[in-house]
Every structure is written in C-alpha cells, then in structure tokens.
PDB file of N, CA, C and O in Angstrom:
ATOM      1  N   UNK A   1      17.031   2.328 -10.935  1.00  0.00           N
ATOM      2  CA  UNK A   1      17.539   2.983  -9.767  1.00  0.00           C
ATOM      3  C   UNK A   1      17.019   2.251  -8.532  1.00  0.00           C
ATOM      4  O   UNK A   1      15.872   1.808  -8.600  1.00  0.00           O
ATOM      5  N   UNK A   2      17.811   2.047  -7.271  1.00  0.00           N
ATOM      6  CA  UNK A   2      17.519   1.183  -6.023  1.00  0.00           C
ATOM      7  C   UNK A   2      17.158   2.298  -5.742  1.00  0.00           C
ATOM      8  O   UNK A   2      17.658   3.295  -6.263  1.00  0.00           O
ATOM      9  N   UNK A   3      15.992   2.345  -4.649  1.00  0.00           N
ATOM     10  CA  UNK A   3      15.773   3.256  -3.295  1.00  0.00           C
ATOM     11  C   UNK A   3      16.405   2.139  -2.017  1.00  0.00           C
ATOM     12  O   UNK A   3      16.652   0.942  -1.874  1.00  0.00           O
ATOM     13  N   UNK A   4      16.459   3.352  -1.290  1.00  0.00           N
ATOM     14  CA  UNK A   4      16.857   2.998   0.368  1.00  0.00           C
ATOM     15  C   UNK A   4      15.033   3.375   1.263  1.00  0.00           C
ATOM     16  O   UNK A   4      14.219   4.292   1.374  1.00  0.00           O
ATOM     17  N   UNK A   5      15.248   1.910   1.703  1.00  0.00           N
ATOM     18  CA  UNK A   5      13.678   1.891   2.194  1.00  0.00           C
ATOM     19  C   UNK A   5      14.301   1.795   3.866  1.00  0.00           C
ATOM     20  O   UNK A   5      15.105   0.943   4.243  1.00  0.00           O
ATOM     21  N   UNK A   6      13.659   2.982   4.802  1.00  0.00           N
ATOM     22  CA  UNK A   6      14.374   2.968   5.601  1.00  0.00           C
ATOM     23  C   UNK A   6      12.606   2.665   6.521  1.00  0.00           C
ATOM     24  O   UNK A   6      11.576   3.270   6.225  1.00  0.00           O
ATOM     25  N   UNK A   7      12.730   1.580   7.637  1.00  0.00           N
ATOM     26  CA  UNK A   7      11.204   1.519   8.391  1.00  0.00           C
ATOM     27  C   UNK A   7      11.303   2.504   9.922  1.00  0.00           C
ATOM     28  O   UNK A   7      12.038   2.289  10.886  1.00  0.00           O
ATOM     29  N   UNK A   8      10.554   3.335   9.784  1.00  0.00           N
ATOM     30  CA  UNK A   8      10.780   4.307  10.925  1.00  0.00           C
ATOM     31  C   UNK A   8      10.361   3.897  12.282  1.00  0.00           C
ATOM     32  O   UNK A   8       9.250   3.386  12.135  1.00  0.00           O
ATOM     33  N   UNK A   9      10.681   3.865  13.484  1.00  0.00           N
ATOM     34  CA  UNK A   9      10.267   3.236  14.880  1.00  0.00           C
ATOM     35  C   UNK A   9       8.975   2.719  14.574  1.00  0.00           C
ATOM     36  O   UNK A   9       8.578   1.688  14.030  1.00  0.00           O
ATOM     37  N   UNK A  10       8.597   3.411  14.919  1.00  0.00           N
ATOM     38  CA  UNK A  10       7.226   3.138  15.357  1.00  0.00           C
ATOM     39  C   UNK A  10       6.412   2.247  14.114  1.00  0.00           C
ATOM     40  O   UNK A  10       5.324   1.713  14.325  1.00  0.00           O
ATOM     41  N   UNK A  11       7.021   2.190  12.978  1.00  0.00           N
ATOM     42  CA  UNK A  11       6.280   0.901  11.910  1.00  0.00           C
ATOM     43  C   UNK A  11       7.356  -0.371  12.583  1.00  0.00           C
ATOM     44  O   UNK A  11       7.090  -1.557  12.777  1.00  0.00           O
ATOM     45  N   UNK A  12       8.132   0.084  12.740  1.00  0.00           N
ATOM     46  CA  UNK A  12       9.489  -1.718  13.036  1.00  0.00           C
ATOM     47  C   UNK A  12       8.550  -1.787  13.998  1.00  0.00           C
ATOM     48  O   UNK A  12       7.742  -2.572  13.502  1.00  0.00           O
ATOM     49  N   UNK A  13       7.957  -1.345  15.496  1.00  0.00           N
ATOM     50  CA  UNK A  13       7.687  -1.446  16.462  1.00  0.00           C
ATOM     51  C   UNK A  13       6.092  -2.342  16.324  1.00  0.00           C
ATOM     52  O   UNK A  13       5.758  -3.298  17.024  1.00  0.00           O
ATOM     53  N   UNK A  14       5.130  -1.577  15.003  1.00  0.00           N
ATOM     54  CA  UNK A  14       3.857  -1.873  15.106  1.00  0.00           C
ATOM     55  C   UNK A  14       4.333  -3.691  14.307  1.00  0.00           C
ATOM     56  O   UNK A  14       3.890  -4.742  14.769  1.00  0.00           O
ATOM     57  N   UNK A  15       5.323  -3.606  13.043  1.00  0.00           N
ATOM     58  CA  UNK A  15       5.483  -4.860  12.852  1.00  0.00           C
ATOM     59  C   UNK A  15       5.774  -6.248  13.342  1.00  0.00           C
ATOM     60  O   UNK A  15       5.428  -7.335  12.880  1.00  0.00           O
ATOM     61  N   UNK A  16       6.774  -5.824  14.796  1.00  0.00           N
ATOM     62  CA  UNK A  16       7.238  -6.835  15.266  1.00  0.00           C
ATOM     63  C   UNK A  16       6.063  -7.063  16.072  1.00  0.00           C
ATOM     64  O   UNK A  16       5.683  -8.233  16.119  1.00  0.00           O
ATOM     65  N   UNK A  17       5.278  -6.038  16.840  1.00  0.00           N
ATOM     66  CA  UNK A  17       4.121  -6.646  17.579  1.00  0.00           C
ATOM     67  C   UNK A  17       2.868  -7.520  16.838  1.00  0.00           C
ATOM     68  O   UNK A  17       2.139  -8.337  17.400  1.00  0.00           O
ATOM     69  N   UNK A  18       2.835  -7.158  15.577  1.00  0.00           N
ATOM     70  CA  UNK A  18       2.467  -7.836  14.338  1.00  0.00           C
ATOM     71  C   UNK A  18       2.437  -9.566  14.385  1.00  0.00           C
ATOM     72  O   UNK A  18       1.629 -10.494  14.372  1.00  0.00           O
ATOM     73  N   UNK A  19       3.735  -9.335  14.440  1.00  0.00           N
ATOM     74  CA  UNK A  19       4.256 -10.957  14.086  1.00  0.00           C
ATOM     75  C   UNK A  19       4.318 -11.490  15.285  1.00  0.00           C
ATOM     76  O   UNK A  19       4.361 -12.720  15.324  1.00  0.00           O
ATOM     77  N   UNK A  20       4.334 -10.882  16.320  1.00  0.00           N
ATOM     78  CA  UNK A  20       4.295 -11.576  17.392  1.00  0.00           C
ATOM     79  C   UNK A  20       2.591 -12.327  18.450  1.00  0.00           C
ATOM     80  O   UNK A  20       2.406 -13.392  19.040  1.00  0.00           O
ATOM     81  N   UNK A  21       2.002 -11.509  18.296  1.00  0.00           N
ATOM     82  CA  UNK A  21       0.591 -11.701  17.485  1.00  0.00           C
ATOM     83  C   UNK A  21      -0.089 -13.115  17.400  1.00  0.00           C
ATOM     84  O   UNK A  21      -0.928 -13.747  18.040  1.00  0.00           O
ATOM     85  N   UNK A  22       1.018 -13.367  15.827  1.00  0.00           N
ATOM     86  CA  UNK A  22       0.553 -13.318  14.235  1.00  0.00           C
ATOM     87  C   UNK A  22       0.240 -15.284  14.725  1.00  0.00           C
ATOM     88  O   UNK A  22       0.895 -15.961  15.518  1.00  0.00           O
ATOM     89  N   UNK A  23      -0.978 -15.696  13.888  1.00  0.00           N
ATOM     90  CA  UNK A  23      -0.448 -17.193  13.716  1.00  0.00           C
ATOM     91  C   UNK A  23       0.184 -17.476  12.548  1.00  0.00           C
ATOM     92  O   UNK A  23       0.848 -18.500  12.390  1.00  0.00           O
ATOM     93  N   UNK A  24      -0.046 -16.260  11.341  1.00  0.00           N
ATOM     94  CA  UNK A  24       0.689 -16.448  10.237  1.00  0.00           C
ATOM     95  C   UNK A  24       2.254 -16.149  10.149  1.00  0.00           C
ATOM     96  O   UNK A  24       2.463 -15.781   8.992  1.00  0.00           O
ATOM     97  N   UNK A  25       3.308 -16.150  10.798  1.00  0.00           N
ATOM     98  CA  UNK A  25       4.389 -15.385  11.290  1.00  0.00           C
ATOM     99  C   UNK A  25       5.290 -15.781   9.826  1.00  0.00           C
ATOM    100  O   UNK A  25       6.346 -15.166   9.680  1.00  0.00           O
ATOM    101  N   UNK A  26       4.966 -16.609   8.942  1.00  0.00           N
ATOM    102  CA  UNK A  26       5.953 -16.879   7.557  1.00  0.00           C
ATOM    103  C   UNK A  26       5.070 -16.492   6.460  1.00  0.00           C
ATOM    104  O   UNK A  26       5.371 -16.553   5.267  1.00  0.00           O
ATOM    105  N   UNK A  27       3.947 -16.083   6.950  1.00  0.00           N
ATOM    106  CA  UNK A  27       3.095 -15.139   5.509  1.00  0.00           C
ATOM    107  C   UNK A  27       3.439 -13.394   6.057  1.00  0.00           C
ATOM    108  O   UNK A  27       3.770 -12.632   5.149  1.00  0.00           O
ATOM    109  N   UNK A  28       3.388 -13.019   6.967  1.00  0.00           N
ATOM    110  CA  UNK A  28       4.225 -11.719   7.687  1.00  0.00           C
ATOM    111  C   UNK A  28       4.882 -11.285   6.819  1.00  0.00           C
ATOM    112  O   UNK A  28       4.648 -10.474   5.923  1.00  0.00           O
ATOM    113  N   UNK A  29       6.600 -12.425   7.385  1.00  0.00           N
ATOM    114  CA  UNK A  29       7.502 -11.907   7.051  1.00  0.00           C
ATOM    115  C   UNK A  29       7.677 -12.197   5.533  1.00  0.00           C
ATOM    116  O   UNK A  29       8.587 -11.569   4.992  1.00  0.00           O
ATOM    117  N   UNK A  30       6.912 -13.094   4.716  1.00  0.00           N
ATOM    118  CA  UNK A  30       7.136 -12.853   3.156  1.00  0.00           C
ATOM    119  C   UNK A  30       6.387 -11.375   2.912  1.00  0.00           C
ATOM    120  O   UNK A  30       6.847 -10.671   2.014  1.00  0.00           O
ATOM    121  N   UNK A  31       5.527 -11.006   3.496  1.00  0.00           N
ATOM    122  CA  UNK A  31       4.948 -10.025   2.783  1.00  0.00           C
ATOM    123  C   UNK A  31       5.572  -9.005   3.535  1.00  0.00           C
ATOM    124  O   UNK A  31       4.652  -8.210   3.345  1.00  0.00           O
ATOM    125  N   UNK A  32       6.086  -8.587   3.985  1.00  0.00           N
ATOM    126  CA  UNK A  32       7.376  -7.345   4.725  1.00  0.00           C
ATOM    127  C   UNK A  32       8.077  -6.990   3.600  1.00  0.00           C
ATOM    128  O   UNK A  32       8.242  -5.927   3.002  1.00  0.00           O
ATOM    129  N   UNK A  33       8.625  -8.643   3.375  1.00  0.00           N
ATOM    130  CA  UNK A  33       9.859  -8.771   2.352  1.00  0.00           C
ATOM    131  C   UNK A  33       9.217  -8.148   1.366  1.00  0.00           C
ATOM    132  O   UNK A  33       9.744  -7.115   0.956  1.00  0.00           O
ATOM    133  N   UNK A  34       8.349  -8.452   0.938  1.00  0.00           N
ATOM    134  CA  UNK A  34       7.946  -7.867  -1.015  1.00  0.00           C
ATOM    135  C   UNK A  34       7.475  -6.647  -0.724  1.00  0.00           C
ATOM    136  O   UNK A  34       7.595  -5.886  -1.683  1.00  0.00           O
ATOM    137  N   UNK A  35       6.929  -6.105   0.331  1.00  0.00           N
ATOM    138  CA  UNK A  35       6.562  -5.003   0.430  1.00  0.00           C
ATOM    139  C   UNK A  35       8.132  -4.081  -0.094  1.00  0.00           C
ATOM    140  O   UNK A  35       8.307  -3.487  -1.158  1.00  0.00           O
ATOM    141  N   UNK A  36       9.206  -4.252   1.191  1.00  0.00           N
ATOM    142  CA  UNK A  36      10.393  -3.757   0.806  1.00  0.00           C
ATOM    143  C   UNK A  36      11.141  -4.190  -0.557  1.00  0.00           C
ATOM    144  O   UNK A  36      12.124  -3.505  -0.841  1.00  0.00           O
ATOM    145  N   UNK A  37      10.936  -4.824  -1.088  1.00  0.00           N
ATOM    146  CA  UNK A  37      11.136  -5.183  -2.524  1.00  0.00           C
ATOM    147  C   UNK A  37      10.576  -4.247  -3.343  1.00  0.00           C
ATOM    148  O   UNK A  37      11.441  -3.554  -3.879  1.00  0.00           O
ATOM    149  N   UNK A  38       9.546  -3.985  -3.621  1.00  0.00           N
ATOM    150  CA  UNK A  38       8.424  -2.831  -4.190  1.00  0.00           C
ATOM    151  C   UNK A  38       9.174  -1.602  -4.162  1.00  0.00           C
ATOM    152  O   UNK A  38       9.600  -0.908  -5.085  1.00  0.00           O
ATOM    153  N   UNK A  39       9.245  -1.481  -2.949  1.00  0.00           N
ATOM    154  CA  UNK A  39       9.348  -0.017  -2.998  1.00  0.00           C
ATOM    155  C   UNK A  39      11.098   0.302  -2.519  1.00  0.00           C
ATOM    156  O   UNK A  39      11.472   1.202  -1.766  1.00  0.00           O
ATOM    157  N   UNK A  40      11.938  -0.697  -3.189  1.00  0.00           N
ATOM    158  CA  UNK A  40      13.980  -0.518  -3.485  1.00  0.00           C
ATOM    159  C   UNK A  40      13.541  -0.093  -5.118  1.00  0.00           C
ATOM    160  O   UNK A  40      14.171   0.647  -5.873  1.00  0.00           O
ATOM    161  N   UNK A  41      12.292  -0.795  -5.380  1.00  0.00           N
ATOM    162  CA  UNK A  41      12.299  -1.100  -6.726  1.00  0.00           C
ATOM    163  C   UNK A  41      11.848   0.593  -7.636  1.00  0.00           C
ATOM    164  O   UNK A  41      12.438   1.222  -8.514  1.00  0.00           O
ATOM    165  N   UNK A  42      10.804   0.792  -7.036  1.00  0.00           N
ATOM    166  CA  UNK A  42       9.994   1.990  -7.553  1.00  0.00           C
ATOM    167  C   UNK A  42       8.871   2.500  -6.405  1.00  0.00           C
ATOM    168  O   UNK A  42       7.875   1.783  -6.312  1.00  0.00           O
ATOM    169  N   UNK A  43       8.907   3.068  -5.978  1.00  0.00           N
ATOM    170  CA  UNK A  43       8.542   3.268  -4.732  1.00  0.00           C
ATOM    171  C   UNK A  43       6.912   4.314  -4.913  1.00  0.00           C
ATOM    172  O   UNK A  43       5.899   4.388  -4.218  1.00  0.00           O
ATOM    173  N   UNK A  44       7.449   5.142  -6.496  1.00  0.00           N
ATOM    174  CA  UNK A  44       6.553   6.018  -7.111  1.00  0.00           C
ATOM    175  C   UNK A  44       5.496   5.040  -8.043  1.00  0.00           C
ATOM    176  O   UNK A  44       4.775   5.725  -8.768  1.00  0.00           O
ATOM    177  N   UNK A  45       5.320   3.866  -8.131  1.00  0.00           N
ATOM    178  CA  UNK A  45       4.257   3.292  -8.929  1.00  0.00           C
ATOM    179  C   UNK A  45       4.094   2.109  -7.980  1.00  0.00           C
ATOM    180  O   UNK A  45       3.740   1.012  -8.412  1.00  0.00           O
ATOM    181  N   UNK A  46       4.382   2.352  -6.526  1.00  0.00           N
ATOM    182  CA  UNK A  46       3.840   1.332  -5.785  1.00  0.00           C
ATOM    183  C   UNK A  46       2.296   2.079  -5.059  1.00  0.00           C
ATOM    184  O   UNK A  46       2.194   3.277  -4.794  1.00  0.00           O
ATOM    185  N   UNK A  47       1.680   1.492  -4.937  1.00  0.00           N
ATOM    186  CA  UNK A  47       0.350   1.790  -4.044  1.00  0.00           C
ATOM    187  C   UNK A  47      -0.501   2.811  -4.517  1.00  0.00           C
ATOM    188  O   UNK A  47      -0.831   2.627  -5.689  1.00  0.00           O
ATOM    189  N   UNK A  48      -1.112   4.145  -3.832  1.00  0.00           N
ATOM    190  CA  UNK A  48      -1.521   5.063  -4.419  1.00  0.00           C
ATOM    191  C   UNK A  48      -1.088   6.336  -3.554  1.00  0.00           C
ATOM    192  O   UNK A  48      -0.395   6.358  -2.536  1.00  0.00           O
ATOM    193  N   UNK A  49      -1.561   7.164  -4.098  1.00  0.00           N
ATOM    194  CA  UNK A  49      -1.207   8.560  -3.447  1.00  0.00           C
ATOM    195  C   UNK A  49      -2.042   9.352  -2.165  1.00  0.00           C
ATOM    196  O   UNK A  49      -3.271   9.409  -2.183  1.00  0.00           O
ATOM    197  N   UNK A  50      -1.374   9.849  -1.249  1.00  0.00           N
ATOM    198  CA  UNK A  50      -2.692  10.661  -0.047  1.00  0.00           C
ATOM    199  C   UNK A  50      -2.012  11.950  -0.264  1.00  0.00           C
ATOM    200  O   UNK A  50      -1.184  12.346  -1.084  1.00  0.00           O
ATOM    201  N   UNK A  51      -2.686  12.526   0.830  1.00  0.00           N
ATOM    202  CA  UNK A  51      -2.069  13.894   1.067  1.00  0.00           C
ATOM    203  C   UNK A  51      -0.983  14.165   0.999  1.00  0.00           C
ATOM    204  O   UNK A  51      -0.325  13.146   1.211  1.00  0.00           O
ATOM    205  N   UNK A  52      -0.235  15.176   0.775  1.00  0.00           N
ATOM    206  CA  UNK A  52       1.106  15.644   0.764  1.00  0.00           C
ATOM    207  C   UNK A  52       2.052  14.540  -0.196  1.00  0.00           C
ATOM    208  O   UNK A  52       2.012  14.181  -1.373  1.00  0.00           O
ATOM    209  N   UNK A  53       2.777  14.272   0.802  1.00  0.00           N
ATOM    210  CA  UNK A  53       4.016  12.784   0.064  1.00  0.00           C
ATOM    211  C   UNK A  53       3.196  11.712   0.329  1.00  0.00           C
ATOM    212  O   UNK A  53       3.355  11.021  -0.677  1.00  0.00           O
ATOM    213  N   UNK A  54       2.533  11.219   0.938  1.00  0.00           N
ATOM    214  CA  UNK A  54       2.167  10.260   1.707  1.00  0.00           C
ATOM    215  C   UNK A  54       1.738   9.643   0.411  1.00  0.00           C
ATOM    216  O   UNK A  54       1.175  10.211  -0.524  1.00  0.00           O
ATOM    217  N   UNK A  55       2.165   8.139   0.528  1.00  0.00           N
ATOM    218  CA  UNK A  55       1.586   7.034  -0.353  1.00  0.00           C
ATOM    219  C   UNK A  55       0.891   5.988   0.409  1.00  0.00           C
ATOM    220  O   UNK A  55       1.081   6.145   1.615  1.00  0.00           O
ATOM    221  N   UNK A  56       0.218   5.066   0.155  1.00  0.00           N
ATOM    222  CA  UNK A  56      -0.276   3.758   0.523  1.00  0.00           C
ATOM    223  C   UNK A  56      -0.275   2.586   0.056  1.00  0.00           C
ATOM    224  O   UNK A  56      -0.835   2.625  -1.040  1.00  0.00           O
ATOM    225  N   UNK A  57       0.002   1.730   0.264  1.00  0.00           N
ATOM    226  CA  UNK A  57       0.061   0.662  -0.547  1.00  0.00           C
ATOM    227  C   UNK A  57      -0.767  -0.984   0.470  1.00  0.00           C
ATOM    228  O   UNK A  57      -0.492  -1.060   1.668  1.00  0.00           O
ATOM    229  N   UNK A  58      -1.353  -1.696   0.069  1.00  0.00           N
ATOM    230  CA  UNK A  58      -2.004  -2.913   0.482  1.00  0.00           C
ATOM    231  C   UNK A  58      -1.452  -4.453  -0.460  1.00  0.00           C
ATOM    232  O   UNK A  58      -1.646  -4.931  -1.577  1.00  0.00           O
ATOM    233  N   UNK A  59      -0.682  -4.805   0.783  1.00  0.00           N
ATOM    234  CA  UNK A  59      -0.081  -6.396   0.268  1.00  0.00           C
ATOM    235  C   UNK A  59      -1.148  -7.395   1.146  1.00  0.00           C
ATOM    236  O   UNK A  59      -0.396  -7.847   2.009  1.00  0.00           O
ATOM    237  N   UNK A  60      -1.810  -7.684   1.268  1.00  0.00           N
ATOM    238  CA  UNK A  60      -2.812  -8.440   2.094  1.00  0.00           C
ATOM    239  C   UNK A  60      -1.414 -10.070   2.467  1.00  0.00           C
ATOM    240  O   UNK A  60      -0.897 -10.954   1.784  1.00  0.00           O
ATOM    241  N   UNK A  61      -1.380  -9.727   3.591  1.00  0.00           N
ATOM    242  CA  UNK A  61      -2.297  -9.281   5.082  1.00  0.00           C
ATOM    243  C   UNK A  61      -1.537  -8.136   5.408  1.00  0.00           C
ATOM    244  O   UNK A  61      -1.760  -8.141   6.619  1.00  0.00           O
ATOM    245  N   UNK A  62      -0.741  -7.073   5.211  1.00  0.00           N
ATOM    246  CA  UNK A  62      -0.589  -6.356   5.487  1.00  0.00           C
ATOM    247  C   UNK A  62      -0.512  -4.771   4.259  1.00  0.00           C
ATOM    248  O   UNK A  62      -0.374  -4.822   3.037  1.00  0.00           O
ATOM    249  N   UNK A  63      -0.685  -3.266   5.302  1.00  0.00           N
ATOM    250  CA  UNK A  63      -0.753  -2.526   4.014  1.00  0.00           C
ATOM    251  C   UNK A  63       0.291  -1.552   5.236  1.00  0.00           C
ATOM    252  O   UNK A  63       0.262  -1.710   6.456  1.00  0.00           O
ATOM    253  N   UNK A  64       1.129  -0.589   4.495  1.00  0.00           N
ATOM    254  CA  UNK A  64       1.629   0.509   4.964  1.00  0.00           C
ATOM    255  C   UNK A  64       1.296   2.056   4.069  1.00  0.00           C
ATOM    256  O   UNK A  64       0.695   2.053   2.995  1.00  0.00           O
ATOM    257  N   UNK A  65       1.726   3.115   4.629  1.00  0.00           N
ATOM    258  CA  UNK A  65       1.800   4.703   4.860  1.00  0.00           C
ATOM    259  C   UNK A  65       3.095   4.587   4.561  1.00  0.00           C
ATOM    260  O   UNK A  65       3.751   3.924   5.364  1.00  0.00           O
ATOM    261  N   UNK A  66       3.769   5.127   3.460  1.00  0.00           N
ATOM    262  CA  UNK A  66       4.970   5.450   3.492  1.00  0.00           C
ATOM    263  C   UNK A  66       4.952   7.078   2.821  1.00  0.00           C
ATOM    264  O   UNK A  66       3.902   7.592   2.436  1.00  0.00           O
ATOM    265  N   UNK A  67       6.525   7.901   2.743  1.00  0.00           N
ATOM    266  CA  UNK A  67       6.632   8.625   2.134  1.00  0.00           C
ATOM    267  C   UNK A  67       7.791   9.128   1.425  1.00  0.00           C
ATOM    268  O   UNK A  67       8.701   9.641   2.076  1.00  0.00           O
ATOM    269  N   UNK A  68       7.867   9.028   0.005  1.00  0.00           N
ATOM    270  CA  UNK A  68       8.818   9.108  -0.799  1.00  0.00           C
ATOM    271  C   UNK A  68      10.183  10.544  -0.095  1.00  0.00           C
ATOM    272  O   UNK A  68       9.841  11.273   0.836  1.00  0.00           O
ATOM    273  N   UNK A  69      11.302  10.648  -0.609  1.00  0.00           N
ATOM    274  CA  UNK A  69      11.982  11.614  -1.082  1.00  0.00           C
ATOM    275  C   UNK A  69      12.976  11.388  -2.193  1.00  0.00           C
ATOM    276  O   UNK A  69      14.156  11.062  -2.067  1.00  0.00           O
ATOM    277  N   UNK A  70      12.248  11.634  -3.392  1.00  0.00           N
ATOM    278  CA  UNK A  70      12.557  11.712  -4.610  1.00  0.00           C
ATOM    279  C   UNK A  70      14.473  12.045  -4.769  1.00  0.00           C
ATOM    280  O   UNK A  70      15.332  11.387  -5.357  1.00  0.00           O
ATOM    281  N   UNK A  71      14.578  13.294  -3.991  1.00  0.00           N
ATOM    282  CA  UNK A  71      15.873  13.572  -4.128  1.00  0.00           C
ATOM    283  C   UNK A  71      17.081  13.065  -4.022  1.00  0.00           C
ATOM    284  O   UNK A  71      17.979  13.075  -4.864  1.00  0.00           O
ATOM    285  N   UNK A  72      17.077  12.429  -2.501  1.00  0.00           N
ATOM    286  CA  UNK A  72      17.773  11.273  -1.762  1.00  0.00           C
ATOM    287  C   UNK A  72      17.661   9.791  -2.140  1.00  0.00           C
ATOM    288  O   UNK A  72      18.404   8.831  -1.939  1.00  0.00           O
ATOM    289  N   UNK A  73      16.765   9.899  -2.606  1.00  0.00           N
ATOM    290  CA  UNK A  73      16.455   8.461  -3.026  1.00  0.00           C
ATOM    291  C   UNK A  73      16.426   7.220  -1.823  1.00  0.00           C
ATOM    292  O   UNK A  73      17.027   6.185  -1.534  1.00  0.00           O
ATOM    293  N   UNK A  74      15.171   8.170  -1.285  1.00  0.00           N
ATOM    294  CA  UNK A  74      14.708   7.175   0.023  1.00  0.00           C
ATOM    295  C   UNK A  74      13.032   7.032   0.527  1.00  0.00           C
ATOM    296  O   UNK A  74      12.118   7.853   0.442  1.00  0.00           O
ATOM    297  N   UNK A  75      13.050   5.923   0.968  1.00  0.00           N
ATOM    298  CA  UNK A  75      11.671   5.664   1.376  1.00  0.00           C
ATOM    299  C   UNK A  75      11.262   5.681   2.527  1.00  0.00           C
ATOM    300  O   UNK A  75      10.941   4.528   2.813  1.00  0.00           O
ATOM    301  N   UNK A  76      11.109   6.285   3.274  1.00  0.00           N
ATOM    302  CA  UNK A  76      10.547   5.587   4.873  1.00  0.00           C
ATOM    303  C   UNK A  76       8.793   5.672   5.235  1.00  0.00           C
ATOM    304  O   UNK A  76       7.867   6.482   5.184  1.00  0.00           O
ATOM    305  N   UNK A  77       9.089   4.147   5.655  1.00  0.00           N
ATOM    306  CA  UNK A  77       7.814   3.413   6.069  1.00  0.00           C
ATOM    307  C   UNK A  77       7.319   4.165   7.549  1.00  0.00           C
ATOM    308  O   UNK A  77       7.963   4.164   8.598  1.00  0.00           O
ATOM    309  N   UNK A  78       6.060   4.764   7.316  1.00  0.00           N
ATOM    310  CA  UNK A  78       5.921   5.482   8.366  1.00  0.00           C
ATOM    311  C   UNK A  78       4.559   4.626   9.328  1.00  0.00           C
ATOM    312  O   UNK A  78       4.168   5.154  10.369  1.00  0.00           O
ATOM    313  N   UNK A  79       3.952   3.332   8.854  1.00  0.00           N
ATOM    314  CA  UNK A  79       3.243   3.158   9.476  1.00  0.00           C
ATOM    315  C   UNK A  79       2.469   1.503   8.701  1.00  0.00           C
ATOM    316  O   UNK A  79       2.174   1.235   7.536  1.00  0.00           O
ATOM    317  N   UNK A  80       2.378   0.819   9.788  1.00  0.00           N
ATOM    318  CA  UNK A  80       2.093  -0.972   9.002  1.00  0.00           C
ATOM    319  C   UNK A  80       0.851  -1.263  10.054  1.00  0.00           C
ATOM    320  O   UNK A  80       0.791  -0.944  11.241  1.00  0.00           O
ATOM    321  N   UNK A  81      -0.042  -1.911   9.317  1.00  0.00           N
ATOM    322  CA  UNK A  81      -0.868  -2.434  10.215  1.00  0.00           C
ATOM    323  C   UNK A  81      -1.642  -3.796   9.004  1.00  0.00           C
ATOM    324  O   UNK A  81      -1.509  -4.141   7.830  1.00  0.00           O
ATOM    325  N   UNK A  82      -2.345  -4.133  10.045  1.00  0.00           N
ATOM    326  CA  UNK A  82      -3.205  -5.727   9.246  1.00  0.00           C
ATOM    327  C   UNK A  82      -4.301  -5.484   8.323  1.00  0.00           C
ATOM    328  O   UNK A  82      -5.153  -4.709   8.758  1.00  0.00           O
ATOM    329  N   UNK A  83      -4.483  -5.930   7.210  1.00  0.00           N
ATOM    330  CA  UNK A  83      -5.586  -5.508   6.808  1.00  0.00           C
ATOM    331  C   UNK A  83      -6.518  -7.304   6.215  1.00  0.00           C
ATOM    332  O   UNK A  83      -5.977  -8.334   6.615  1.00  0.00           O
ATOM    333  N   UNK A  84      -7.442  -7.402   5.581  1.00  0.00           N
ATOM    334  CA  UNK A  84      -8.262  -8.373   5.756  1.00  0.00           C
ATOM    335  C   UNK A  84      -7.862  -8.767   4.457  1.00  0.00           C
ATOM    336  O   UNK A  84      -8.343  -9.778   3.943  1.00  0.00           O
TER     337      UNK A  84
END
C-alpha cells in the first residue's frame, strides 16, 4: 500500500531554510527524498513512536515528527530539523 506523505507549512518552511543554510544542499535533498520514500512506503515501521500519533524518525543529517492517519492513508510531516 502507497501512503500520501503530505509536508505541513511550517516543516516545508523549516526545510527550505535548512537547505538554504546548508553547505551540504545534495546530502539535504537526498535525505528529504528517502525520508519521503520511507514513509509512501510504510510509514508505521518507520522511526519510533511518541505521544499520541506522533512518530519520529532520524535520517542523519536530518530527523522529523510526523503523524500517521491509518484510515486515509496519509502522512503529514509535522516538523524537520538537523541532527548530528
């Protein structure tokens, strides 16, 4: 089954300031890409679990906050930032 990985403002917003930033700007956007790859793919055995829906997941150099809806069969990325 595909999910629809939808990135909500304010993660498109923290990403592009990201890359803009970034000196890595083609390690970024590969790891955006597989991030959204992951989670079209299976979105429920990507990362780990927080409170409520909330999942997490870490692609170094970057990790996001997302949160499933199982029903719809959608993902939205609620939050991206850099990690080490």
């Amino acid at each position: 089954m595909k999910w629809t990985v939808l990135w909500k403002p304010d993660a498109e917003s923290d990403l592009a300031a990201l890359w803009v930033d970034a000196d890595d700007k083609a390690d970024l956007t590969a790891t955006s890409n597989r991030i959204d790859v992951l989670l079209r793919k299976d979105p429920l055995k990507t990362g780990e679990s927080r409170a409520d829906d909330d999942r997490i997941h870490f692609e170094p150099p970057l990790a996001v906050l997302f949160t499933v809806d199982a029903q719809d069969c959608k993902v939205f990325v609620e939050r991206v930032w850099r990690v080490s």
